[in-house]
VOLO-329969 format. One line per 10 residues: for each residue x negated, y negated, z of N, C-alpha, C, CB. Coordinates in steps of 0.02 Angstrom, whole numbers, plus 50000, padded with zeros to 5 digits. Glycine has a CB too. Example, Ala and Ser with C-alpha at 12.3 -4.5 7.8 and 13.67 -1.06 7.14 Angstrom:
BEGIN
49340,50284,50390,49385,50225,50390,49340,50165,50390,49435,50224,50452 | 49358,50112,50354,49316,50053,50357,49355,49998,50394,49296,50030,50286
//
This chain:
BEGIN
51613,52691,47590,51627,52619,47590,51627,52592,47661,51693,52604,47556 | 51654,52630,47708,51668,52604,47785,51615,52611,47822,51724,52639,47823 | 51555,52643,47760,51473,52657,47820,51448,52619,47789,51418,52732,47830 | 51450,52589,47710,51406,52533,47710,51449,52450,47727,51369,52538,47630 | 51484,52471,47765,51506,52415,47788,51466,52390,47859,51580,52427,47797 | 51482,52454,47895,51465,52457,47959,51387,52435,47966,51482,52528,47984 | 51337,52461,47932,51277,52434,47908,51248,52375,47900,51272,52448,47866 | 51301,52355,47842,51294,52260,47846,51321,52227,47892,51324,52218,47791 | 51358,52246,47937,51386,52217,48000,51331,52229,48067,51463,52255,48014 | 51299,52281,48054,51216,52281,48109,51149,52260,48082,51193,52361,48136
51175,52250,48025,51112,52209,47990,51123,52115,48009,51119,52226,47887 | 51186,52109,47990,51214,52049,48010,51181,52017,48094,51299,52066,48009 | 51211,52072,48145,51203,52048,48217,51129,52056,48227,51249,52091,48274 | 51107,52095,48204,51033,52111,48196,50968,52061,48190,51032,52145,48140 | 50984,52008,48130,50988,51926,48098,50994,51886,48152,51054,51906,48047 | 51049,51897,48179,51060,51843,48216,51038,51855,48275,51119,51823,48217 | 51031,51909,48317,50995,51897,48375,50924,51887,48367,51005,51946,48420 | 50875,51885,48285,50809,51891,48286,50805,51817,48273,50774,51944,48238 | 50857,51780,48246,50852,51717,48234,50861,51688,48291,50890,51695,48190 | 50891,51711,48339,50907,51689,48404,50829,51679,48463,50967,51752,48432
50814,51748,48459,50742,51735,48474,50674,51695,48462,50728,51772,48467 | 50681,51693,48396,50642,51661,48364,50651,51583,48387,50652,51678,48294 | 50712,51544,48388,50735,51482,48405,50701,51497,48495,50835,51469,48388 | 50714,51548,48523,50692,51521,48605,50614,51516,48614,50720,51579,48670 | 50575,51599,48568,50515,51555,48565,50481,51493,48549,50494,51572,48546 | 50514,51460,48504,50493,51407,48462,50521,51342,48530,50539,51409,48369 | 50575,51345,48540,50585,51299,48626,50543,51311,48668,50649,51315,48674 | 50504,51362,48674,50486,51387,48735,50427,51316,48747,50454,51480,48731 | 50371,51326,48680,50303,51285,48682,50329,51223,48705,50259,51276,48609 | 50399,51191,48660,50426,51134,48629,50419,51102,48713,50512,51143,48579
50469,51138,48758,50461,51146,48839,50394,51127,48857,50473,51223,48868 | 50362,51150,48855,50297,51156,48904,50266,51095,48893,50243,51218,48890 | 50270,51063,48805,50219,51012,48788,50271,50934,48812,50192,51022,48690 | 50325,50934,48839,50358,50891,48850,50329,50839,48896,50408,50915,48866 | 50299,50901,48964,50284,50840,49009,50239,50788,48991,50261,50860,49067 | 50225,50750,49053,50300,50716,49076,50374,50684,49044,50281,50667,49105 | 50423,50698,49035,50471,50688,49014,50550,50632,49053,50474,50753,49003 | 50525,50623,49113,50552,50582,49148,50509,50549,49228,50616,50620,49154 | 50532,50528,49269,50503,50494,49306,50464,50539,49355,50546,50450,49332 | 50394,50500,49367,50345,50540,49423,50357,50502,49479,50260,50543,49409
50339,50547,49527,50356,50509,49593,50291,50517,49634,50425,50543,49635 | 50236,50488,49656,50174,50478,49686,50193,50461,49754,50130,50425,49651 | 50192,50503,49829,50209,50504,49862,50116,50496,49927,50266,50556,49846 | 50157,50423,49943,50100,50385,49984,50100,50393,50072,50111,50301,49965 | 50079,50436,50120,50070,50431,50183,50067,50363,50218,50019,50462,50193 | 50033,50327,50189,50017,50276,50222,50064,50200,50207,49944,50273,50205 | 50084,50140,50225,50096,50096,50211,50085,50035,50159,50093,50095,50246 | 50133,50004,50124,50134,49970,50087,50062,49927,50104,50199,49943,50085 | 50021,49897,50042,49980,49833,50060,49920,49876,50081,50013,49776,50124 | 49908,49952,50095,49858,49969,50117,49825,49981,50041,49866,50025,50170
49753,50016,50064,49718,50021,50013,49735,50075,49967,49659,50022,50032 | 49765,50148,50012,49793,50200,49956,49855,50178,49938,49800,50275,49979 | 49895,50138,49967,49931,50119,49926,49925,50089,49856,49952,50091,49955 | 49872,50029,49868,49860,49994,49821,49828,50047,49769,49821,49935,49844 | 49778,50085,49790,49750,50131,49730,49814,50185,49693,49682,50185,49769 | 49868,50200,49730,49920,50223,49717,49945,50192,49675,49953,50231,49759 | 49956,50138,49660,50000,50091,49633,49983,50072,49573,50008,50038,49669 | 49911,50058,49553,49861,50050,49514,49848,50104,49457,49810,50045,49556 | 49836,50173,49502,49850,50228,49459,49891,50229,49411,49867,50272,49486 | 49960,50228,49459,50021,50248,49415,50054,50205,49388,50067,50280,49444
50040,50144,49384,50063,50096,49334,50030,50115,49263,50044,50020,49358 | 49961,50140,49262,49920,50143,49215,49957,50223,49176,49834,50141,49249 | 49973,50272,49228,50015,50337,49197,50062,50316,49180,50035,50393,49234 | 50100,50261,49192,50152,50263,49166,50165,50241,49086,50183,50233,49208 | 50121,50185,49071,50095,50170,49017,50054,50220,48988,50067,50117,49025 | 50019,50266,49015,49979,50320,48956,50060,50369,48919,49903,50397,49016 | 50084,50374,48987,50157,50425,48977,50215,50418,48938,50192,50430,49032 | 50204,50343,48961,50271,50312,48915,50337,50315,48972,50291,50372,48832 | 50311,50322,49042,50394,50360,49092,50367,50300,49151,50395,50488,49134 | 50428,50304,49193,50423,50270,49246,50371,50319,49288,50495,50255,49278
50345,50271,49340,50300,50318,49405,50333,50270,49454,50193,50321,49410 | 50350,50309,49478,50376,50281,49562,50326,50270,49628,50429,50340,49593 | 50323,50234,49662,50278,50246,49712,50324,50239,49774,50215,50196,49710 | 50315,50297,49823,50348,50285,49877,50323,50312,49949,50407,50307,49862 | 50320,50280,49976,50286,50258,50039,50340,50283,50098,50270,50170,50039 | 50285,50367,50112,50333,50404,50187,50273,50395,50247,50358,50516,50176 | 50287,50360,50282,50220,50346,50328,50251,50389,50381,50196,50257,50353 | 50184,50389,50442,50185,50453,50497,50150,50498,50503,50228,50487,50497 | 50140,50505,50563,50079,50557,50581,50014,50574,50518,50121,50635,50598 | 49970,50512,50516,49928,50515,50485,49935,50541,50417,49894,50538,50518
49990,50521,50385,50020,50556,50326,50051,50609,50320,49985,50566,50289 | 50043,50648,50363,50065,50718,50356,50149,50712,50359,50030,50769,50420 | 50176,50662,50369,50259,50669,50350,50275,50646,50277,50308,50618,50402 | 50245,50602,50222,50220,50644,50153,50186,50703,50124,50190,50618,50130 | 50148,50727,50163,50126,50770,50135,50174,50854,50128,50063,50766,50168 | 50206,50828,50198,50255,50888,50196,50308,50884,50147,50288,50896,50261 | 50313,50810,50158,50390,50831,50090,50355,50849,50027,50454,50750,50062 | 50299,50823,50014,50269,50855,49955,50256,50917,49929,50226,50841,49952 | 50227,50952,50013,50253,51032,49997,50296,51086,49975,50257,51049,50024 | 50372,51026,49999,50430,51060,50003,50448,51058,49916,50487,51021,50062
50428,50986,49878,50469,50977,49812,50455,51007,49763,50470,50922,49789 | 50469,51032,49712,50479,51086,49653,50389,51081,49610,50564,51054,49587 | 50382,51132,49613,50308,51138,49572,50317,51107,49500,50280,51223,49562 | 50354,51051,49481,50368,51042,49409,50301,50999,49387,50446,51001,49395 | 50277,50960,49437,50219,50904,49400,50270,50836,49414,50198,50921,49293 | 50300,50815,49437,50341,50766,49447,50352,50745,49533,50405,50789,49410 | 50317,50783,49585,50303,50744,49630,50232,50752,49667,50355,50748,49670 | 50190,50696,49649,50116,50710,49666,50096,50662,49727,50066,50695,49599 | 50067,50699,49771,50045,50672,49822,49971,50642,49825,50056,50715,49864 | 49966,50566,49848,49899,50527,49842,49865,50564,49948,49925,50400,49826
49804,50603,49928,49773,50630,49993,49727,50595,50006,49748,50693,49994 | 49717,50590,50092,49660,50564,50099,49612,50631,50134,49670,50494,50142 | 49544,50606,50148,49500,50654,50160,49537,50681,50223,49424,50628,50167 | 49545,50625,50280,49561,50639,50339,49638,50691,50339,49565,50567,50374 | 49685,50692,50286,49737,50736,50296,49694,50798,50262,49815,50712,50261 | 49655,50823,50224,49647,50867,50216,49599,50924,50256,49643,50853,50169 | 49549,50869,50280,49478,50920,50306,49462,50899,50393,49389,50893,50248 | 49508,50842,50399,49520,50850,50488,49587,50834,50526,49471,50798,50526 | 49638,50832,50490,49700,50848,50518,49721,50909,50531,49740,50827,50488 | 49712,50973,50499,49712,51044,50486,49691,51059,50551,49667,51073,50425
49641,51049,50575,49586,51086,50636,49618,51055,50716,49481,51049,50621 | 49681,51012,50710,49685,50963,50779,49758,51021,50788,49700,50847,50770 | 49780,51035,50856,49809,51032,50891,49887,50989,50870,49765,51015,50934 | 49888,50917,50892,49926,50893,50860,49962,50902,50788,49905,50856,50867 | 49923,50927,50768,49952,50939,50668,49964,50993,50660,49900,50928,50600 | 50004,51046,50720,50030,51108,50735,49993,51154,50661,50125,51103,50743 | 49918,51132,50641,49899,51161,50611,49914,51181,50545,49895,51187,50639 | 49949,51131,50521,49965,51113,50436,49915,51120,50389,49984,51041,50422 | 49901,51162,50350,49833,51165,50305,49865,51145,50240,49790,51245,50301 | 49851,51066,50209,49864,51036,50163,49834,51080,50081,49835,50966,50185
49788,51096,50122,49744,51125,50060,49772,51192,50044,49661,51135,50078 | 49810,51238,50080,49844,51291,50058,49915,51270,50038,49842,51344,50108 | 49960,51217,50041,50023,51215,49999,50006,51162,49957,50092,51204,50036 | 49968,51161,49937,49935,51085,49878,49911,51109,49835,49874,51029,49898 | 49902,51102,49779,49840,51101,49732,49813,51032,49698,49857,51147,49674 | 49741,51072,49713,49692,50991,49689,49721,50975,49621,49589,51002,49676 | 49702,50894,49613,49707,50882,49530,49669,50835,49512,49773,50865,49501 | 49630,50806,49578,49569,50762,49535,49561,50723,49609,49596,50701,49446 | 49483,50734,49609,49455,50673,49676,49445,50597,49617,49345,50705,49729 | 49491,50541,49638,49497,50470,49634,49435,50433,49622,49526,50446,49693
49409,50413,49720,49371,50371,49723,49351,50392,49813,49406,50296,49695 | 49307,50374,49813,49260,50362,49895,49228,50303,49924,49197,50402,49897 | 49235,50313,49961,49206,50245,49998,49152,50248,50053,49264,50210,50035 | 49111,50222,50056,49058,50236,50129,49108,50193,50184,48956,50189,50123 | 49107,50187,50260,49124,50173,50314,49036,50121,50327,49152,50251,50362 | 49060,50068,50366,49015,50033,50380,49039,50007,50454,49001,49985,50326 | 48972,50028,50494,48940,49994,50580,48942,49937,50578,48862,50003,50606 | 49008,49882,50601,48995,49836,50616,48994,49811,50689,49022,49812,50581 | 48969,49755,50719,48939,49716,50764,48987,49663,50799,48885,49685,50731 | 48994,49632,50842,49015,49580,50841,48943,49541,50861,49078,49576,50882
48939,49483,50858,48882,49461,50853,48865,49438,50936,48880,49405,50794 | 48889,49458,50970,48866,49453,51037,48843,49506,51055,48908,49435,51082 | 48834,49561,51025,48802,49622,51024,48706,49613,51024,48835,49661,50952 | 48670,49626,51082,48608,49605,51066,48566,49688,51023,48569,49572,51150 | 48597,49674,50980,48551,49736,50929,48583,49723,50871,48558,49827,50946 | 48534,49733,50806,48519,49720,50754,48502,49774,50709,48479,49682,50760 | 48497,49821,50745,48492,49886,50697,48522,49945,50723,48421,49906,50681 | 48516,50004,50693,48518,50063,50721,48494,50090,50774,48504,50090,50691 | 48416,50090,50781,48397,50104,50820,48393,50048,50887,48350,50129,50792 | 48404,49989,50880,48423,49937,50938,48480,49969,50973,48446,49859,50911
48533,49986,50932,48598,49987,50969,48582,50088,51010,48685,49970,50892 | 48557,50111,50981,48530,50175,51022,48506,50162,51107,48459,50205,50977 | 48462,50096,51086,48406,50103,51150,48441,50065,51179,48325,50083,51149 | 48499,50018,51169,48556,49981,51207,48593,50031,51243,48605,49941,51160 | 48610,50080,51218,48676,50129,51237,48644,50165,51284,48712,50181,51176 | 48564,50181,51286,48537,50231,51337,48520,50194,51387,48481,50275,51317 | 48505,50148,51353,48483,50091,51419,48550,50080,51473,48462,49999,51380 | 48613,50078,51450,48678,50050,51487,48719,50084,51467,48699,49982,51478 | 48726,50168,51494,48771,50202,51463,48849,50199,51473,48752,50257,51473 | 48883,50214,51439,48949,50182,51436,48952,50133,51443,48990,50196,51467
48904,50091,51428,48941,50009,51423,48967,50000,51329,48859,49930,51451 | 48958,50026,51297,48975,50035,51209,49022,50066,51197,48930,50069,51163 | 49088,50037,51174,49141,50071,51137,49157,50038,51073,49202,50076,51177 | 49195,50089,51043,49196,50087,50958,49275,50075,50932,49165,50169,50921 | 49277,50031,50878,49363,50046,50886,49330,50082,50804,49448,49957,50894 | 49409,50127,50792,49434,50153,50715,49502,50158,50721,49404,50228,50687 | 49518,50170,50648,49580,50158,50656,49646,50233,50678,49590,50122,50585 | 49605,50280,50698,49641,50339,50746,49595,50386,50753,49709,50375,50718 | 49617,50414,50790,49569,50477,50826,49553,50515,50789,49593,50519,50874 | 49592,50556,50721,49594,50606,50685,49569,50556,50603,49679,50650,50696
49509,50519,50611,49493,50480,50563,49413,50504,50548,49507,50405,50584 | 49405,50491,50468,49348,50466,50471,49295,50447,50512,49355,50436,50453 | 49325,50379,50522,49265,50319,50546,49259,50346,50633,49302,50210,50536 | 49316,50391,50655,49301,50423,50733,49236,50486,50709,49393,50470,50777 | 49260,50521,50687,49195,50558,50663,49125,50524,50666,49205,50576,50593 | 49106,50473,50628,49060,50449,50615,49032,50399,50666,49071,50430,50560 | 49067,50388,50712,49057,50376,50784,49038,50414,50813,49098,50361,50817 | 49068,50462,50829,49037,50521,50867,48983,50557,50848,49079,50567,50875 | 48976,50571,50784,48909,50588,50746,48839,50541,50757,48927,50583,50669 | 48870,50472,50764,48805,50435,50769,48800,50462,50868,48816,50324,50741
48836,50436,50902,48808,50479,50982,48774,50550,50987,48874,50496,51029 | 48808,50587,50952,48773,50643,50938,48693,50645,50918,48810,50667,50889 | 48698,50612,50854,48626,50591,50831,48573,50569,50878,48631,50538,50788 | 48600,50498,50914,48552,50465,50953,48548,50492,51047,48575,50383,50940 | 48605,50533,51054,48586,50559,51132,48601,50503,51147,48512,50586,51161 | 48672,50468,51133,48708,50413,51203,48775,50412,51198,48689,50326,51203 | 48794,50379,51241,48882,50387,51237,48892,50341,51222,48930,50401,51292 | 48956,50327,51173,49002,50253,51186,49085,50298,51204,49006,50182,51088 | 49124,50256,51222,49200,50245,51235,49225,50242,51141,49216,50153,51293 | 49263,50297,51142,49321,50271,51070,49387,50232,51102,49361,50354,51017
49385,50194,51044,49437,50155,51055,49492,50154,50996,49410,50090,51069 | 49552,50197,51004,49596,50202,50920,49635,50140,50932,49661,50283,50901 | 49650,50130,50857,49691,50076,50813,49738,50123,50796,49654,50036,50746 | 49794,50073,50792,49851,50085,50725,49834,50056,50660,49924,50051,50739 | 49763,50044,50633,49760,50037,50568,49682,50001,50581,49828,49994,50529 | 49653,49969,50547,49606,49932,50542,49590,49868,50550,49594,49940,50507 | 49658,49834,50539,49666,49752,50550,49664,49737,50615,49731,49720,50525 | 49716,49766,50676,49686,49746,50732,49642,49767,50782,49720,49735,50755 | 49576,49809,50751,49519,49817,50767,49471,49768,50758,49506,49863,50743 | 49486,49749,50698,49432,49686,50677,49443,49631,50708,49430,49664,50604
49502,49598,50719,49543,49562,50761,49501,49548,50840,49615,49608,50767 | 49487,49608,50853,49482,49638,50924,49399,49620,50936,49506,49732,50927 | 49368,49638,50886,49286,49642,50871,49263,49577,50852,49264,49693,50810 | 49307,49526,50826,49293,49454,50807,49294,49410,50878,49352,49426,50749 | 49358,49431,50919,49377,49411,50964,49338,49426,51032,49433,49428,50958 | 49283,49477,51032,49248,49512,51078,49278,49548,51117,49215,49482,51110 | 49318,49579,51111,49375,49627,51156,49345,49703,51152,49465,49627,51118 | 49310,49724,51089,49262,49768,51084,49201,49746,51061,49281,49813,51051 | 49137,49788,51072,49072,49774,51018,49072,49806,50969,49006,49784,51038 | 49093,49853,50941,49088,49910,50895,49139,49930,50843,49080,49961,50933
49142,49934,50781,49173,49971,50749,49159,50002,50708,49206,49956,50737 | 49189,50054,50658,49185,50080,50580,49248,50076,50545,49162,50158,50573 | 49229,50031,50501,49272,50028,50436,49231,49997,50377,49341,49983,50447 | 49307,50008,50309,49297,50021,50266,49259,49918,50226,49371,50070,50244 | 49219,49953,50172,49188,49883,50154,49255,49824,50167,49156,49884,50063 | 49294,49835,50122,49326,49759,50106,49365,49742,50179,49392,49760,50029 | 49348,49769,50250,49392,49756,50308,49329,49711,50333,49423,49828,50361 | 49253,49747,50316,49224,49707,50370,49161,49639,50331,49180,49774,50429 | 49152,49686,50251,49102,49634,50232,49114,49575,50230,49079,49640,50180 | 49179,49553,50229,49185,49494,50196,49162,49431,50254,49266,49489,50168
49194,49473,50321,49187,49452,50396,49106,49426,50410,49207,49525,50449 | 49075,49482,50371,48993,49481,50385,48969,49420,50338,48950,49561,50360 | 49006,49423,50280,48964,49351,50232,48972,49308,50274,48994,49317,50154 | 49035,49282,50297,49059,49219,50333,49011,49224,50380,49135,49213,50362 | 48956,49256,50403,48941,49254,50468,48982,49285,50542,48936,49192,50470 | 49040,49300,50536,49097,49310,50591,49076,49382,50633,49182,49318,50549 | 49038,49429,50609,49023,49477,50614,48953,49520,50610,49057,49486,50588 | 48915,49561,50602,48856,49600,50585,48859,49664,50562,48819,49605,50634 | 48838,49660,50539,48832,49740,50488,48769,49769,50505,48829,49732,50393 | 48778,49844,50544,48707,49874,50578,48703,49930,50535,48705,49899,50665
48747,49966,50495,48751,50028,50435,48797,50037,50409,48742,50090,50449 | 48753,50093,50350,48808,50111,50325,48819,50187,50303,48816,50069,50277 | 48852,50212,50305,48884,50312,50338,48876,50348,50270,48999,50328,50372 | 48868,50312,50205,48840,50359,50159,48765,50374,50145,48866,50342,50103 | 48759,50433,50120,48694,50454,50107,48622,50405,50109,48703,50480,50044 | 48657,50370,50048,48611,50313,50030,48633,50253,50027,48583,50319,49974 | 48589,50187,50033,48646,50117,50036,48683,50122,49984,48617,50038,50032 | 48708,50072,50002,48796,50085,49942,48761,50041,49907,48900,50056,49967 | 48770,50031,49851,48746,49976,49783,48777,49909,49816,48790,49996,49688 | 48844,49914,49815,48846,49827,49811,48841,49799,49907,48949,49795,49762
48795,49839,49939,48753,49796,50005,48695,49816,50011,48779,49803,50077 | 48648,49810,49979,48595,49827,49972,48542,49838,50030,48581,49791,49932 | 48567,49784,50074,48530,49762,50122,48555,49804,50177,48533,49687,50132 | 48586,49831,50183,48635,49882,50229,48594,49936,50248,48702,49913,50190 | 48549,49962,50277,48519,50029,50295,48572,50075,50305,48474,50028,50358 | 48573,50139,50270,48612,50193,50265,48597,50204,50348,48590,50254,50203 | 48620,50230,50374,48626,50265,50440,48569,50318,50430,48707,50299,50456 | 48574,50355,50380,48528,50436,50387,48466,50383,50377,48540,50522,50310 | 48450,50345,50356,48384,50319,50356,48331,50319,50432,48398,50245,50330 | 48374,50312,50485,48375,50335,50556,48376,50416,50570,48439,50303,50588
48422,50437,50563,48457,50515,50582,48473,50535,50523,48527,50521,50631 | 48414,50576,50483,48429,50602,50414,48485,50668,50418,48354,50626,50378 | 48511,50660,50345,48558,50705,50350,48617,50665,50366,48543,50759,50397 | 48630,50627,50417,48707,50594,50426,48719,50553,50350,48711,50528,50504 | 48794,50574,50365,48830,50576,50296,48907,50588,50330,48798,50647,50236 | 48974,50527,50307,49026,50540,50311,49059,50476,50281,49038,50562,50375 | 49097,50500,50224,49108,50448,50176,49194,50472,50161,49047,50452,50102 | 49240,50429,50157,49312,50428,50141,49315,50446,50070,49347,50358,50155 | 49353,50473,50049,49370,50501,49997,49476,50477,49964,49348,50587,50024 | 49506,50492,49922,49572,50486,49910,49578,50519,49823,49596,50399,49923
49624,50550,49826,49626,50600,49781,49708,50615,49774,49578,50663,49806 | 49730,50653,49710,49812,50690,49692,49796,50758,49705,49848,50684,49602 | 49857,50775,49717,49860,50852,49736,49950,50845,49715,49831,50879,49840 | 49973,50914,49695,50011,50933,49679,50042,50993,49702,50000,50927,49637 | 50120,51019,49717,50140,51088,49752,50109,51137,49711,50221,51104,49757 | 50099,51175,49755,50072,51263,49757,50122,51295,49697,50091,51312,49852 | 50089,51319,49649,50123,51345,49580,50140,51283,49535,50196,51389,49595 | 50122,51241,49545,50136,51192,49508,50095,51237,49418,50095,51106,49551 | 50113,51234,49373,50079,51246,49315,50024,51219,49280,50113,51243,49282 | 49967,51255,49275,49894,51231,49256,49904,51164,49204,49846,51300,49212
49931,51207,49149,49946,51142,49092,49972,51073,49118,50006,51163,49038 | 50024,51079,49173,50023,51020,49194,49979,50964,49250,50071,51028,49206 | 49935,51017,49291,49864,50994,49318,49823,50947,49282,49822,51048,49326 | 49824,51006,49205,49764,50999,49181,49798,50914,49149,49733,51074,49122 | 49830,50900,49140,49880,50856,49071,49867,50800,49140,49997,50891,49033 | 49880,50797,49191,49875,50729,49244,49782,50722,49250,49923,50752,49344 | 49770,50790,49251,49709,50772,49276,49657,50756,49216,49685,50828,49322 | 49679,50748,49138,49638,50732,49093,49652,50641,49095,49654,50779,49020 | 49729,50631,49103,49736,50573,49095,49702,50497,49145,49800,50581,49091 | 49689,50553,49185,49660,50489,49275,49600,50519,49277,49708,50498,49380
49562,50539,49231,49482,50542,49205,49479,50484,49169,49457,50608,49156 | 49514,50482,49121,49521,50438,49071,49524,50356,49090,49581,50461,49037 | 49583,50357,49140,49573,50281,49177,49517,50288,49208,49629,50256,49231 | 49482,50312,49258,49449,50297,49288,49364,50282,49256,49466,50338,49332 | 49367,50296,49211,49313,50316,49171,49324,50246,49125,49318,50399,49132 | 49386,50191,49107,49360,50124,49098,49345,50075,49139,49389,50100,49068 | 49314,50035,49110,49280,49955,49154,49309,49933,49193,49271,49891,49122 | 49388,49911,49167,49412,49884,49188,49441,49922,49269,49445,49864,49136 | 49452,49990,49259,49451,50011,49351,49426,50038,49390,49482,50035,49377 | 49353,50030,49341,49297,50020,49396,49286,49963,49424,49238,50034,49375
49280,49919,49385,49282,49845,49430,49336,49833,49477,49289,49784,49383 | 49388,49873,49454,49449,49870,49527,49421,49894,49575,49522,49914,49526 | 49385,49962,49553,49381,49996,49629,49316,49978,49681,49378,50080,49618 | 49274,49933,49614,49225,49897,49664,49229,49848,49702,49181,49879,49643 | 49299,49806,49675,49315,49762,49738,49340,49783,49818,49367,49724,49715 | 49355,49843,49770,49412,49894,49841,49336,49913,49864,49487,49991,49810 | 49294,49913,49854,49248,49943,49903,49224,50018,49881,49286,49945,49975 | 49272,50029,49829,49263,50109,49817,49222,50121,49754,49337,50149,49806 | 49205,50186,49747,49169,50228,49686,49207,50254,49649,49127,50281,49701 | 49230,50280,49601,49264,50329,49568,49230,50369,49549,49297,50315,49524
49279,50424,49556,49221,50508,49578,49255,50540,49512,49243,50575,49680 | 49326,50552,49481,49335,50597,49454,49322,50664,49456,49324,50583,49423 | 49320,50691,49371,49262,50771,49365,49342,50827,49385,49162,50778,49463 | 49339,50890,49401,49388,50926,49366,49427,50951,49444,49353,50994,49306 | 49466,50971,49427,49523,51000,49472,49478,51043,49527,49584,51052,49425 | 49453,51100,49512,49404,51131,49543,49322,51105,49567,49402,51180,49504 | 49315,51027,49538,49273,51002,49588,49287,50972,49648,49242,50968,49566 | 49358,50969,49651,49412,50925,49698,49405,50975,49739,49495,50902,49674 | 49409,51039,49762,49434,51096,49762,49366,51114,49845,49431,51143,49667 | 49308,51116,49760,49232,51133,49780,49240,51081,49853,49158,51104,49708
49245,51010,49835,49229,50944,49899,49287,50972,49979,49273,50833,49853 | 49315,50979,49938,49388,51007,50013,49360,51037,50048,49460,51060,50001 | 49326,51121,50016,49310,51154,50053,49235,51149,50105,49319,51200,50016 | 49197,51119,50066,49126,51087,50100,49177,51062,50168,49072,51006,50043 | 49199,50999,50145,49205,50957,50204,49249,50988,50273,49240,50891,50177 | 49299,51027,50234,49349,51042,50283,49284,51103,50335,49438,51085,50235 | 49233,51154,50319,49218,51193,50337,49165,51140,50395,49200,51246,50282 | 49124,51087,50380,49087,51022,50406,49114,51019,50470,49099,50951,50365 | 49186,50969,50438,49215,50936,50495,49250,50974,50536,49255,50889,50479 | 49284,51037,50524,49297,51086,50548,49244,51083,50636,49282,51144,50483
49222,51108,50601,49135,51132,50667,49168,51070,50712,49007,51109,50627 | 49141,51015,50693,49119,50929,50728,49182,50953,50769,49123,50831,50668 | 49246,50938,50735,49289,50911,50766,49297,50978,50830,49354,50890,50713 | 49285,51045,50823,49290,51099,50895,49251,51072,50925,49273,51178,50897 | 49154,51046,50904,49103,51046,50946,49114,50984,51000,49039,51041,50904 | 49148,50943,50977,49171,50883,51013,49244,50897,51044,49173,50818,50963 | 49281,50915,51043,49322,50948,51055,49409,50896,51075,49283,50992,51110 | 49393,50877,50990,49427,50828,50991,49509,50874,50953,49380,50759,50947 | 49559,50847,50990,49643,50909,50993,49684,50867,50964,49688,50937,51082 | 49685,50806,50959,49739,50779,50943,49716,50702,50906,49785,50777,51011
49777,50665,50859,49783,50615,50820,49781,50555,50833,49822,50619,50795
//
């Protein structure tokens, strides 16, 4: 009697720890399929009113409505982003704090001196390239050249008399300055900005002849007449300036175009990559923000985590080279 007791009393605990298990597997999925489940936080380098901001903002109003959760946007500016990007490193791989990148923090901040050599791309993971933009050669119109090759035979003709503003040293549009000297065998003077507005400022005003920036800083300058447009730094003309000669149309092969993209901490979980990065395919892939991003000047690139991945490494290995061969150290 006291052994078939003992029996049903390990049959009993037996029950209950398999029922017990059974309940944590069955939580386990319940877990995983939750996210997002409370607020995202989209963490912006750059300043309010700018353009990744604005594409920041745009995004995640739209996640927040696919999600059903708040998205936060918050704006840590400094050293060319990289004082977001670090705290981004530091915060929990959950999928709840995603960082908006630009090309320039990933594939030429890494290689400078100044950026004690922070490689964004090893504590990040990709989760989807956004949108791109070409950079466009503008003029001030006291500039006596009209094209590409004018402003070449200007610069050799009167060397160092041509300088360029962008909006910092460890940029884009400095690259693509220096690439075009490179190209044509002349020098100009760089000239850095704290942003883009008072470059143009500067170039309207004749204080410089030269700059590169992004469409919506300078076209609008150029309809009014206020300005000239001598190229433009992607492959091929951009659709909406038709009239714009690509730069490589001169010096084939030149090519250097802005990019902005999410990335997420290192171990962050695939399912949750994959779950952000199906949903901002999805926006970007309607009308309605494409026509946003064509006012912004931009393309939307989308396509998968590992094409984000594929673009990093091209560029970073590119600009890498440029930025030793020029031997440019700091931001």
């Amino acid at each position: 009697m006291i052994f078939c007791k003992r029996v049903q009393w390990k049959t009993r605990i037996l029950g209950v720890a398999t029922a017990a298990i059974t309940l944590v597997a069955m939580a386990a999925p319940a877990k995983a399929q939750a996210y997002p489940s409370r607020t995202i936080t989209i963490l912006v380098g750059y300043s309010a009113g700018g353009q990744a901001d604005a594409l920041a903002r745009t995004i995640g109003k739209q996640l927040g409505e696919t999600f059903k959760i708040s998205v936060v946007i918050e704006n840590k500016t400094g050293a060319n982003g990289m004082i977001a990007a670090q705290a981004a490193a530091r915060a929990e791989p959950d999928g709840y704090t995603i960082l908006m990148v630009t090309d320039a923090m990933l594939t030429i901040d890494p290689h400078l001196a100044s950026s004690n050599h922070f490689d964004l791309s090893k504590a990040m993971e990709p989760v989807v390239n956004v949108a791109w933009s070409p950079l466009l050669l503008a003029a001030a119109n006291n500039v006596p050249a009209s094209s590409i090759a004018e402003l070449v035979a200007l610069g050799k003709q009167k060397p160092q008399s041509l300088s360029f503003g962008s909006p910092g040293s460890s940029t884009p549009h400095r690259l693509a300055g220096e690439m075009l000297q490179k190209s044509g065998g002349f020098t100009m003077i760089h000239v850095p900005y704290k942003g883009t507005s008072a470059s143009v400022n500067d170039l309207m005003g004749g204080q410089i002849p030269l700059l590169f920036g992004a469409p919506t800083a300078v076209e609008p300058l150029a309809t009014a007449g206020k300005i000239k447009l001598l190229g433009v730094t992607s492959e091929k003309r951009y659709p909406s300036l038709p009239n714009v000669p690509a730069i490589g149309e001169t010096y084939p092969g030149f090519k250097i175009i802005s990019y902005i993209g999410f990335m997420l901490p290192k171990k962050t979980p695939a399912p949750v990559i994959a779950a952000l990065n199906k949903e901002i395919n999805a926006i970007l892939a309607t009308d309605t923000m494409r026509a946003w991003l064509d006012k912004q000047g931009m393309v939307a690139v989308g396509g998968t985590a590992d094409d984000f991945k594929r673009q990093i490494e091209t560029d970073y290995q590119a600009r890498g080279e440029l930025v030793r061969a020029l031997g440019i150290t700091g931001g």
